[in-house]
N, C-alpha and C positions, 0 to 999 in steps of 0.2 A: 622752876623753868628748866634749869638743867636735866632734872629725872625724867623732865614729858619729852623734852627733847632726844634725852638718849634712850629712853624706851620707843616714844612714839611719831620723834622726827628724822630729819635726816640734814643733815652737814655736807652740803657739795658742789662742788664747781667742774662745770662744762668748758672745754677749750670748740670755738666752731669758729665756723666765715659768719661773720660780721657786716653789715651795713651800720654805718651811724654818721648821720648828716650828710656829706658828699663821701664819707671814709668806706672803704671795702678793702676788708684783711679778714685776719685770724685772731678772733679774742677769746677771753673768759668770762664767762658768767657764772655768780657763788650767787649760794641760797642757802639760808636757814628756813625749812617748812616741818608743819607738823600737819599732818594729816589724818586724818581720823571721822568717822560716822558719830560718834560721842557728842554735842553741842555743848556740854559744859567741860570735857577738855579744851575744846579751841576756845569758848568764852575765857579760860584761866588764862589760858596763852596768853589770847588781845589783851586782858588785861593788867597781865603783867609787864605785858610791852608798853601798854598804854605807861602804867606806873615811870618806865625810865627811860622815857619821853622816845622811842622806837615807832618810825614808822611801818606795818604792815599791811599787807594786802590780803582780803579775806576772799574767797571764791567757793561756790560749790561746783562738783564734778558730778559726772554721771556714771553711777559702777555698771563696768562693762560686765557682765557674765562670763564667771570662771570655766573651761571647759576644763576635766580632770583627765585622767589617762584612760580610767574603763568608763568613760562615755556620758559622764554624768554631769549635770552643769549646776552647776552653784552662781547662784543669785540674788542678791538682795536690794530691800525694796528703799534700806534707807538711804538718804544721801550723804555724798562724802563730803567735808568740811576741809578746806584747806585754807592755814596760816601761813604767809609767806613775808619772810624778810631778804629783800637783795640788793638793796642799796651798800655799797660797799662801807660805808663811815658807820652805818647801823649794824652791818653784818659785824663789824667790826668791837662795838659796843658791847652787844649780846654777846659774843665769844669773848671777851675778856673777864664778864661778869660773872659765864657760867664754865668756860674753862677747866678751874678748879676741881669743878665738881662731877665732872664728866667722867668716864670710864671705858678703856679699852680703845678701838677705830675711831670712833668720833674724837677722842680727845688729841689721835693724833692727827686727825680730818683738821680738826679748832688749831691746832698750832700751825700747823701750816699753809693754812689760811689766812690767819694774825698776821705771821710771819711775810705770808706774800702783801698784804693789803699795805702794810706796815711800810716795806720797802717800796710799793706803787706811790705811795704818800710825798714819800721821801725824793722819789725821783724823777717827776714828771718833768714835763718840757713844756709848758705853754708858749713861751715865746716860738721855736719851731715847729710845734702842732701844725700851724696853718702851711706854712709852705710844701710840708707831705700828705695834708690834708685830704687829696684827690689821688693820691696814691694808691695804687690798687696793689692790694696783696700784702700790704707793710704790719709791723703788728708793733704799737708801741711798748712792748717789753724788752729788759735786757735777759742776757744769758742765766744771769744768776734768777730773775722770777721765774722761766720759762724750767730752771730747773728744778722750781719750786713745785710746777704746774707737774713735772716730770715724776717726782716723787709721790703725791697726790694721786696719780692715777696708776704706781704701782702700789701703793698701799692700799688701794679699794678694788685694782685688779678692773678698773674703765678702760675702752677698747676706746683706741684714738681713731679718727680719720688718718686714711693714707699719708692723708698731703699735710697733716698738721704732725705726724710722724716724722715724714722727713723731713720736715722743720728744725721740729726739735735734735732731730740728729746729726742736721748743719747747723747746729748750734753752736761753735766754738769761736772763740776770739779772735783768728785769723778771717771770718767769715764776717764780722759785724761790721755796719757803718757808726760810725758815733755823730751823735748831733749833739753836742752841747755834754749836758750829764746825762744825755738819753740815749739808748743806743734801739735804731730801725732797724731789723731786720728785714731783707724782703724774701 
């Protein structure tokens, strides 16, 4: 799983604006996918997820045609296969398992990843959840994951939103609200 993943997947998380239930802010979203035209690469995939008990999402895409620079277009007739894991507690599972074995960006994609799921684990707030619930624009991470997300996106060189830029660059502890062990930013 490791070798198809670091040859023919990819390891990554999105910072955007968010909707979820009455909530509107700035979140993340991670994914392990492996994608590929092959039907028995992603068959090896599902089933080795299947094997350690991973839930994934299978989809087909439709390949758009390549335009090249002297004019010529590349096309093909088969279709693309896509494995996706994004459930965090799963994302979490598979990069502890194939970790190890990884090599180069991805491996350091997997650690800080871990790393941020790990600490989101450890420090959620349910009980104040609901009272910033309706909150617009709140983002429930603190300084130190948000500098997780920071790192991540210089190590693979992803272009941030404006507004999720100056987020992260009002980020310091004089700037936080704290709720409990949770600190809202707005």
């Amino acid at each position: 799983l490791a070798g198809i993943i670091d040859g023919e997947g990819s390891i990554s998380m999105n910072v955007r604006k968010k909707k979820w239930n009455d909530w509107n802010g700035i979140g993340v979203d991670m994914k392990i996918q492996v994608v590929n035209t092959d039907d028995g690469i992603i068959e090896k995939v599902v089933n080795i997820l299947k094997k350690i008990d991973i839930n994934a999402f299978i989809f087909e895409r439709t390949q758009v045609p390549l335009n090249h620079k002297d004019g010529k277009t590349y096309s093909s007739e088969k279709t693309i296969l896509s494995v996706c894991v994004n459930r965090m507690v799963d994302i979490l599972n598979v990069l502890k398992l194939i970790e190890p074995h990884l090599g180069g960006q991805k491996k350091s994609r997997a650690k800080l990843i871990m790393e941020f799921i790990e600490h989101r684990q450890k420090n959620k707030c349910p009980n104040n959840h609901n009272q910033h619930k309706k909150s617009n624009g709140y983002s429930w991470m603190n300084g130190y994951e948000w500098g997780l997300v920071k790192k991540f996106y210089e190590i693979t060189g992803g272009k941030l939103l404006p507004e999720v830029q100056r987020m992260l660059n009002d980020h310091t502890p004089d700037t936080l609200n704290k709720c409990d062990d949770m600190i809202c930013s707005a």
